[in-house]
C-alpha positions, 0 to 999 in steps of 0.5 A: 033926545035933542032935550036930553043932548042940551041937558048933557052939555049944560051937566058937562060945563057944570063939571068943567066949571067945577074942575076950574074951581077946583084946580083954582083952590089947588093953585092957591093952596100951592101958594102957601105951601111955596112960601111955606118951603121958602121960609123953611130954606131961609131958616135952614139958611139962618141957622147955617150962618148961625154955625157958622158965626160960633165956628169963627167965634171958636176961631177968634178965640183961640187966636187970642189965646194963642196971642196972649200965650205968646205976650206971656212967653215974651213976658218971661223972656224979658225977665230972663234977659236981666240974669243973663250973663254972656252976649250970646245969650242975650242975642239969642233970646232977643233974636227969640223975642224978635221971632216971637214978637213977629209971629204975634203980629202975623196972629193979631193981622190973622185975627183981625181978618177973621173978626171982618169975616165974623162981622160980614157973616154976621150982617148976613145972619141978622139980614136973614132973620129980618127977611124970616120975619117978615116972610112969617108977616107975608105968609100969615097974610097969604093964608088969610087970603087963601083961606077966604078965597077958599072959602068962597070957592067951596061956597060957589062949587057947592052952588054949581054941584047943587044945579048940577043935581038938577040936570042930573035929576033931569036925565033918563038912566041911559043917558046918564050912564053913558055920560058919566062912564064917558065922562071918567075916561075922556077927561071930562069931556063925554059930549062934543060937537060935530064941526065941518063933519069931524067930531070935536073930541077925535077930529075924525070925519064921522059918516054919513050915516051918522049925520043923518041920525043926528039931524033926526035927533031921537038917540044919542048918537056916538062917534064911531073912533072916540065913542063920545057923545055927538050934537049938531050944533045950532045954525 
């Protein structure tokens, strides 16, 4: 049984050996996929700004139409100003020009301060899709690397789960049955040893009993509070 006991702790590091690499290629993968979810939020980001550059565009444009319209009416007020006949009149439509002339300077400032913020937005559009660009060079990059590691990792699992085979193969049916059953519902930690009298896996003290049987090593011999597997360990 002592054979069988240094069998189950070579199949249980096997198996821990192989979850490492496993949850390896898992982080890797994460990777990826993180600086997949970056570049979809600096897209989202992008075309945001995008909307937001044609918005103000719209805006600017109708502004300078609104300007131009006011230089047609002043136009055609200082047409009328020739036919006009009384000072009453002439000083009405000039105080109507001078009005009009005052809304077009607040409009030709308001558009002014609308094209700096299109030109800000702007710069911010193009400063996104460099940083898209080279975030596509990047994750090309990361995959490549990811999909070697990958790689390698599968070749190394397969390595392991194939000596894995051999310890299995090693084993008697009842040994093997207790440790896989063990092994699903203890997280992969079916066999532990005994320190200080205390099982490793529960931390309770195991009897005397129970140590007497370990040192004979003819059976497996299971803790009284986990079940798991118990071994002495060598002095």
């Amino acid at each position: 049984m002592i054979e069988s006991i240094e069998v189950l702790k070579r199949l249980q590091s096997l198996k821990s050996k192989i979850n490492e690499l496993e949850e390896c290629q898992e982080r890797r993968k994460q990777d990826v996929q993180k600086k997949k979810t970056q570049i979809e939020d600096k897209k989202t980001l992008a075309e945001k700004k995008h909307e937001e550059k044609r918005s103000i565009q719209k805006e600017i444009d109708r502004k300078e139409l609104d300007l131009k319209t006011d230089e047609g009416e002043i136009s055609k007020y200082n047409v009328q100003l020739n036919s006009i006949k009384t000072n009453k009149e002439y000083t009405a439509l000039c105080s109507e020009i001078g009005s009009k002339k005052a809304d077009m300077s607040i409009l030709e400032d308001d558009i002014l301060s609308t094209m700096s913020r299109l030109e800000s937005v702007n710069e911010e559009y193009n400063k996104l899709q460099e940083d898209l660009r080279c975030e596509d060079e990047s994750l090309k990059d990361l995959t490549k690397s990811v999909d070697a590691d990958v790689k390698e990792t599968n070749i190394e699992i397969e390595k392991t789960q194939n000596d894995q085979k051999k310890y299995i193969d090693a084993l008697d049916e009842y040994s093997l049955n207790h440790y896989n059953r063990l092994s699903n519902i203890k997280g992969g930690k079916a066999i532990v040893a005994v320190v200080d009298n205390m099982c490793g896996g529960c931390s309770m003290k195991i009897t005397a009993q129970t140590l007497n049987v370990l040192m004979g090593g003819k059976e497996l011999v299971f803790c009284q509070s986990c079940s798991r597997i118990l071994y002495l360990e060598e002095k």
